[in-house]
N, C-alpha and C positions, 0 to 999 in steps of 0.2 A: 639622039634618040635613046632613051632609056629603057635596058629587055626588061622583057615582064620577071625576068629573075631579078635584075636587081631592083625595081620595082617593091616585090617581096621581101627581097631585104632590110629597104629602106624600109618600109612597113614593121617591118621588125626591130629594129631602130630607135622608130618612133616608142611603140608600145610596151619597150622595156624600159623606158627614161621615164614614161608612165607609171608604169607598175611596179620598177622597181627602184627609178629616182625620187618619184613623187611630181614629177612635172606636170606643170597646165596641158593638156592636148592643144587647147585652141590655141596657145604658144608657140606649140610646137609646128602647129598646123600651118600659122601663119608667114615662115620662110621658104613655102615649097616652091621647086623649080620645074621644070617639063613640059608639056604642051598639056590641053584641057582634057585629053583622053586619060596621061598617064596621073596626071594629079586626081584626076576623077577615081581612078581604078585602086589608088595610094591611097585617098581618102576613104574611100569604101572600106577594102583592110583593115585601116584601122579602126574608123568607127564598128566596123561589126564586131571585130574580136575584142574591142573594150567593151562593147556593149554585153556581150556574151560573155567574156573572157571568163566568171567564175564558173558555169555551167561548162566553159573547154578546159578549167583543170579538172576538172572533177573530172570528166574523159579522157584526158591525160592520165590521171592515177590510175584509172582504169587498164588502161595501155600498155603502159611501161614500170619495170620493177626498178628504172632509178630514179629517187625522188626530186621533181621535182627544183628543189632547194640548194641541189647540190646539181644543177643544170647551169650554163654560161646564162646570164638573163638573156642576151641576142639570141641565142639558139632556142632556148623557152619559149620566148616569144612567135617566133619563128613556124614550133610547131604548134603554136593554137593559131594562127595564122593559118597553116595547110589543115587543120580541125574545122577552124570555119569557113573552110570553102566547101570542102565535103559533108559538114553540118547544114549549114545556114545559108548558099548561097546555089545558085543553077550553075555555076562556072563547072565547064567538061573535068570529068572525073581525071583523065589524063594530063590534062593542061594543069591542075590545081598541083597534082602529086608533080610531075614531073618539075614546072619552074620550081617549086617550095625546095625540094633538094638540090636543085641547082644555084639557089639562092645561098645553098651553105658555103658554095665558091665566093660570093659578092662577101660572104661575113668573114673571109678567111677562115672556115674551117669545114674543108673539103672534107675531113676524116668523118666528120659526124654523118654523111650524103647516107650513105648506107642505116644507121640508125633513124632517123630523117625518113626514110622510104620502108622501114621496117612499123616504124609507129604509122603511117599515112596508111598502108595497105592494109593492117590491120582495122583501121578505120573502117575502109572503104567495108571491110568482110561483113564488120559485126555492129556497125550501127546504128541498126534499129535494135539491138540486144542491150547494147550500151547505154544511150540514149533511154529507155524504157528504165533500166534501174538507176541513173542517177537523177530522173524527173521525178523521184518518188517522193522527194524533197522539194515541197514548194518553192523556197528559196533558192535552190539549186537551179530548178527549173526555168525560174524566169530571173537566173545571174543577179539575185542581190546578196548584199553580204546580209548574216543572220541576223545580226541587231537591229540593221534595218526595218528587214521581213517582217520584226516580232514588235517594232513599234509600231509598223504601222497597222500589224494585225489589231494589238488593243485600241489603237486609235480608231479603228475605221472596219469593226471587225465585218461592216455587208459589204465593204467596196472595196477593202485591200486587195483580193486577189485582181478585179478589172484594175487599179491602181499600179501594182507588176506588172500584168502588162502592158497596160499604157505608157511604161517608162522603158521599152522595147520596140517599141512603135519610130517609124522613120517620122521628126518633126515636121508638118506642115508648114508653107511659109504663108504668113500674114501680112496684108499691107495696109498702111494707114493713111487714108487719103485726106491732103491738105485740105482743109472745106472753104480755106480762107482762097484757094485759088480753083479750084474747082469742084464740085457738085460729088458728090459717089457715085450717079447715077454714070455722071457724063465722064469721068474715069474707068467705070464701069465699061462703058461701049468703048472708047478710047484700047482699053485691056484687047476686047475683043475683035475689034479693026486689026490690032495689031498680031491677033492668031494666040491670042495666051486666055484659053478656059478661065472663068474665075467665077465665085457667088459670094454673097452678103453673108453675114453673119446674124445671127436672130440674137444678140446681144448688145455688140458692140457697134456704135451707128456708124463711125466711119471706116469699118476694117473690111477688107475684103480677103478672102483663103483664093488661093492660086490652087488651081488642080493639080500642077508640077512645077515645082521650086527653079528660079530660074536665076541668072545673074544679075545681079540689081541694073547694073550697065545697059541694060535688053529692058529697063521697065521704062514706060512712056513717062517722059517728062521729069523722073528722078534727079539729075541734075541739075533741073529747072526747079527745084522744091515739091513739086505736084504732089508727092506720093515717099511716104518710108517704110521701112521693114519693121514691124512690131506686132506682138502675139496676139491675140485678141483679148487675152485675161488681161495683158499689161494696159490694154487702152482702157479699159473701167476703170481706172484709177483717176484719171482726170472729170469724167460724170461723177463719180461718187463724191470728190472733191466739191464738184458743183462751183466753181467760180464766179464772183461777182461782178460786175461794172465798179472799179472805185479798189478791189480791193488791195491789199498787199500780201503776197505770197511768199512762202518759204517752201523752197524744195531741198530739204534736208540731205539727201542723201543721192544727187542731183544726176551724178555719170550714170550711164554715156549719154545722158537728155531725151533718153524718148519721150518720158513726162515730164521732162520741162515743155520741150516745145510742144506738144501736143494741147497744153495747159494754154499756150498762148493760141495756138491754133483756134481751140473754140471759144476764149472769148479777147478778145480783141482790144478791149476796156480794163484790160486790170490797170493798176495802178502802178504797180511796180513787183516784180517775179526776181527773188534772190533766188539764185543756183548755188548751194553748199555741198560742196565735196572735198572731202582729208586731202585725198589724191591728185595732187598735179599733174599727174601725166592724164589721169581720165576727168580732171575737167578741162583738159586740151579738148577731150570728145565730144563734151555738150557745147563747146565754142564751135566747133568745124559744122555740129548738126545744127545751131542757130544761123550761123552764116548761110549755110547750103539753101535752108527754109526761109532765109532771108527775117529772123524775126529778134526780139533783144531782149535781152534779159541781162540782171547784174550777175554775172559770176567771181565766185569768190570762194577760195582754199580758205577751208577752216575745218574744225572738230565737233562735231554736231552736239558733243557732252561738255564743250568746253564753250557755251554763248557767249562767254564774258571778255574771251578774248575778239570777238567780230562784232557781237550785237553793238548797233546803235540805242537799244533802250524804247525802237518804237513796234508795237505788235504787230502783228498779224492776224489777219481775218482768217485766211488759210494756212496750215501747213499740210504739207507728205510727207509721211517716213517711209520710205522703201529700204529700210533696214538691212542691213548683211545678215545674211543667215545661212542656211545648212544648205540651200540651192535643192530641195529634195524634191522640189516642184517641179524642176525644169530637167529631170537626168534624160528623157529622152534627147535633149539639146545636146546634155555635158554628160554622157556616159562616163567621163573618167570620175565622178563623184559618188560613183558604184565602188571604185577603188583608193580614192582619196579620201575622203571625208571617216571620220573616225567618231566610236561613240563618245568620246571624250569631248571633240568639238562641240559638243551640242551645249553644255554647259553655262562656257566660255561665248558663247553666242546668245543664250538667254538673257546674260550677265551684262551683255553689252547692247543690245535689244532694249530691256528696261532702264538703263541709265542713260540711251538716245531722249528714248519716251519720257524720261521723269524730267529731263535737263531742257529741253524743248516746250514743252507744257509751259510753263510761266512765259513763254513769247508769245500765246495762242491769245487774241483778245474775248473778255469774255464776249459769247456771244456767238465765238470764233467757232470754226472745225477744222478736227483735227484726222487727216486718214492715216490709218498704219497700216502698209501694205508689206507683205513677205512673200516669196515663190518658193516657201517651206511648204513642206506637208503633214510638217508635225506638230500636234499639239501643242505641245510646251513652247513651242516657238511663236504661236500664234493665241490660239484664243487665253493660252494659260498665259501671256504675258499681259494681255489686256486683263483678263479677273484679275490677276496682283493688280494691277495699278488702279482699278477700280475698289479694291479694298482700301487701297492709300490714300485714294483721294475722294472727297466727298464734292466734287463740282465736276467729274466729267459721265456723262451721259452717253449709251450708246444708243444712237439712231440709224446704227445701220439700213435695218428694214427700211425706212423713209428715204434713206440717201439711194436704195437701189429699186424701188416700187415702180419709176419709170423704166427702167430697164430691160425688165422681162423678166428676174428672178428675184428671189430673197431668202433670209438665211432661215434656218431650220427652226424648227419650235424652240425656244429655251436656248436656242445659242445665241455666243457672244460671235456677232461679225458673221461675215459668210465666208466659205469656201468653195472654192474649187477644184474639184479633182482633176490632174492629168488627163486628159483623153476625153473630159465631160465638152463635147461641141466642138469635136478638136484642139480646144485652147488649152493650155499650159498650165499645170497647178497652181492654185495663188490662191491666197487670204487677202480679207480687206474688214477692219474695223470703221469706224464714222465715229467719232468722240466729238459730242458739243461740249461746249465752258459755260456750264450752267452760271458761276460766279468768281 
């Protein structure tokens, strides 16, 4: 049994390999040990104070006259850990302070317990004083770093601030029901026999939102294929595709397969579905999520910019690009991309974004479509990589609006592609372009 002190510890641990190695969280995430209480209690910690974490220095500074920088990162970490329990969460005012100092024994450094307990109670005194002057700053407010804040305020200057906070919001879990083995409806009731709340979504036809997030292990029929875990923004990517009987498909950019198989899920007739991904160890994922749903497709390691070393020479009616990009769409998921991701990234993302897109095009047959899908939130990532390449090229056509008219939405007057915002219907940030091959 692990104490709630070292519990905190460990939590501390995590969020300074974070923030101050650069590590993945959900990496990190992924070797914990304990029972489902204490893992639950572990994961909480961290996600809140990475979620939070820039809004709990900025209360730190506030606090204590030694900066920061010249702190142990475990012990840093540590106390925006006892910050956000007293900020952010209902946990007894006593229980937060007292484990969080006692945790300084777990990190081997008893001597700090005392300063530890001097920044916490100070907390507790002045709070709402503290709190009121460092929300005076938008960004500070709702913990995004400033370059972020201020791209997406140009970008998006009526929705950035709901856009904040929707990337503070606890993620919904979504699920996508096999249609090929059962109905929505009758998964639907299936859900509700079994005690788990759930409702449709007015978008995406086969997804259902769960009232409370549950172990996939607990969903009916999961290991039988019935049902996956996937967002609802991420399922309009296989409608907007729109797939034929007869056709042949390229999933560019394929890990971990939710839109591969989903692709086969609704239609049943293609002809033949290539899975491309650089990554060997993550197209092991779209193999394990083909088997599981019991469905097939070629998979194949390759360079989505490099055709010449994989292509056979014959087109495609379909492609998807679900590109790598900034992840800015999905930080409610990945809070550590509040602290990871840097403005310099963005660039080198663009850069590799349109040379997917230019290097793929000549496999599209004409006639063909082409979706570019991104879970960016930033323009340059999205609609400004489709205007370049529609300046380049004189045969690709955007019919967005067309590819989403059945759906229930469509993109805005004069844009290229549609978006959507974090938090719009619950679902997850995401763009999506529709490019026909005029010739």
């Amino acid at each position: 049994m692990i104490s709630p002190a070292e519990i905190r510890a460990r939590a501390a641990g995590i969020v300074a390999q974070v923030s101050s190695m650069g590590k993945s969280l959900d990496a990190l995430l992924a070797r914990l040990d304990g029972s489902p209480q204490e893992r639950g209690l572990l994961r909480s910690l961290v996600y809140g104070t990475i979620r939070w974490q820039i809004r709990l220095e900025a209360i730190l500074d506030k606090l204590s006259s030694r900066p920061q920088r010249e702190l142990d990162p475990e012990l840093r970490a540590l106390l925006l850990i006892g910050l956000f329990q007293l900020v952010h969460t209902d946990i007894a005012v006593h229980a937060a302070v007292a484990e969080t100092v006692e945790a300084t024994r777990s990190l081997k450094q008893p001597r700090a317990a005392g300063f530890v307990n001097a920044v916490l109670r100070r907390c507790q005194r002045e709070a709402m004083t503290l709190t009121q002057e460092v929300d005076r700053d938008v960004a500070v407010r709702t913990a995004h770093p400033l370059w972020l804040a201020e791209i997406l305020q140009r970008d998006w200057p009526e929705d950035y601030g709901a856009i904040l906070d929707a990337n503070n919001l606890h993620p919904p879990m979504w699920l996508r029901v096999n249609t090929r083995r059962v109905t929505v409806a009758e998964y639907l009731q299936r859900l509700q026999t079994a005690g788990f709340a759930a409702q449709r979504s007015d978008f995406a036809r086969e997804a259902l939102l769960l009232a409370d997030p549950i172990d996939v292990r607990a969903l009916p029929g999961f290991d039988a294929g019935d049902v996956s875990v996937q967002d609802a923004a991420a399922q309009l990517a296989a409608h907007i595709l729109a797939p034929q009987s007869g056709d042949r498909i390229l999933d560019a950019c394929s890990a971990p397969g939710g839109k591969t198989c989903h692709l086969l899920e609704l239609q049943p007739a293609i002809a033949e579905l290539l899975a491309l991904d650089e990554s060997a160890d993550r197209l092991s994922r779209v193999r394990d999520n083909l088997t599981r749903l019991g469905l097939v497709a070629t998979t194949l390691e390759g360079d989505a910019t490099d055709p010449q070393s994989w292509w056979d020479g014959r087109h495609f009616q379909r492609i998807l690009l679900d590109v790598p990009c900034s992840a800015t769409g999905v930080i409610r998921r990945h809070p550590d991309i509040k602290l990871l991701r840097r403005p310099g990234d963005i660039e080198d993302l663009v850069r590799r974004q349109s040379e997917i897109l230019r290097c793929t095009w000549p496999l599209l047959a004409t006639g063909g479509r082409l979706v570019y899908a991104s879970c960016s939130a930033l323009s340059v990532e999205t609609s400004g990589v489709i205007r370049e390449f529609q300046v380049d090229r004189g045969d690709a056509c955007d019919v967005t609006a067309d590819a989403c008219r059945n759906l229930g939405f469509s993109p805005s007057e004069g844009a290229l592609g549609v978006t959507i915002h974090a938090g719009q219907a619950q679902m997850d940030g995401f763009y999506y372009a529709c490019l026909e091959k005029t010739a």
